[in-house]
N, C-alpha and C positions, 0 to 999 in steps of 0.2 A: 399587119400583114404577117400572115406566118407561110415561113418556108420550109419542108417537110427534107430530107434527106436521107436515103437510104446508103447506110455503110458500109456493106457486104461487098465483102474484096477492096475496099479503098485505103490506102496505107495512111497510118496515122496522121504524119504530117502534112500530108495535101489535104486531109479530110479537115484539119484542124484549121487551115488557114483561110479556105473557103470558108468556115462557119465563122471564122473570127471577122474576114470582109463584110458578111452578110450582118452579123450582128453590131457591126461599127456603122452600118445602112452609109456609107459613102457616094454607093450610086444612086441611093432616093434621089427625087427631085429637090424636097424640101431637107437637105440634107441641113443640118444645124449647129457645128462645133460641142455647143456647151447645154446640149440637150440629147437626151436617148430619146432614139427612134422608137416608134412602138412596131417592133420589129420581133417576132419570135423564132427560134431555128428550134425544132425538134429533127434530133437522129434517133432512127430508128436501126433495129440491128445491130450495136452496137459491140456484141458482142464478137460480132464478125469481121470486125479489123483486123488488117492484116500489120503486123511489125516486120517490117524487114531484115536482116539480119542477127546477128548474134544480139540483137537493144534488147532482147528481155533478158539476157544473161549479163551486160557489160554495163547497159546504162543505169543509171542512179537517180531515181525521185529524190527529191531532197523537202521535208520540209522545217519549217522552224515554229519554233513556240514562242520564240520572243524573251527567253530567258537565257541567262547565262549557261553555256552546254546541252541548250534547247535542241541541238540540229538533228536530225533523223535521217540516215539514208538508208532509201532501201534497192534492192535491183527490181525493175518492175516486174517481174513474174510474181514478185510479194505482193505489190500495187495487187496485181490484178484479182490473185488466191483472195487477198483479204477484203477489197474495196470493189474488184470488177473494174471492166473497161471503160467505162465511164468516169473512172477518176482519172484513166490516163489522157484521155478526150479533155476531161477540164480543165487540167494541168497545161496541157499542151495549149488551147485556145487563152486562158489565162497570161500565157505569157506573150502571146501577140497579139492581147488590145493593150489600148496606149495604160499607159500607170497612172490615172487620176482619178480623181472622187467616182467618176463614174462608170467604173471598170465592174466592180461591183453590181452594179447595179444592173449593167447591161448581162454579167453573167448570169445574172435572176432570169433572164429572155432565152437561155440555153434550156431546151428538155432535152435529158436524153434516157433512152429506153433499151436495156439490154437484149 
């Protein structure tokens, strides 16, 4: 099943949660715990996200490398200059599916198109 979403004027965080519900597919029928739905979310537009407030000056991406003094932050107007609005999208949908083996995998199920 793929579910197609258009971004344009929808603020980051509501955009994010709805594709993170839709790719965890809880309201399938054949809903499954400890299986991924063949569930795909393409956004389109992406690039037309709205951030509200001062987040592109204040807020902080953070990521890590797994090493000692690994940690990177940046304010995402860098995010976006360097990587685009789509790493702000994954970032953010990333951190509200659950944290196990198969978080990964369902984030394979996200297209998104600037």
């Amino acid at each position: 099943m793929t579910h197609t979403i258009d971004a344009t004027d929808k603020v980051l965080g509501r955009l994010a949660s709805e594709v993170a519900a839709l790719l965890n597919a809880k309201d399938n029928v054949n809903f499954v715990k400890n299986r991924v739905a063949d569930v795909t979310v393409k956004v389109v537009n992406a690039s037309k996200i709205k951030v509200t407030g001062n987040k592109m000056k204040e807020s902080v991406h953070k990521s890590y490398s797994g090493y000692p003094g690994g940690l990177k932050q940046m304010p995402l107007r860098y995010v976006v200059e360097k990587k685009g609005y789509g790493e702000l999208l994954t970032h953010a949908v990333r951190g509200m599916l659950p944290k196990n083996k198969l978080q990964d995998i369902r984030l394979k199920n996200l297209i998104i198109e600037e």
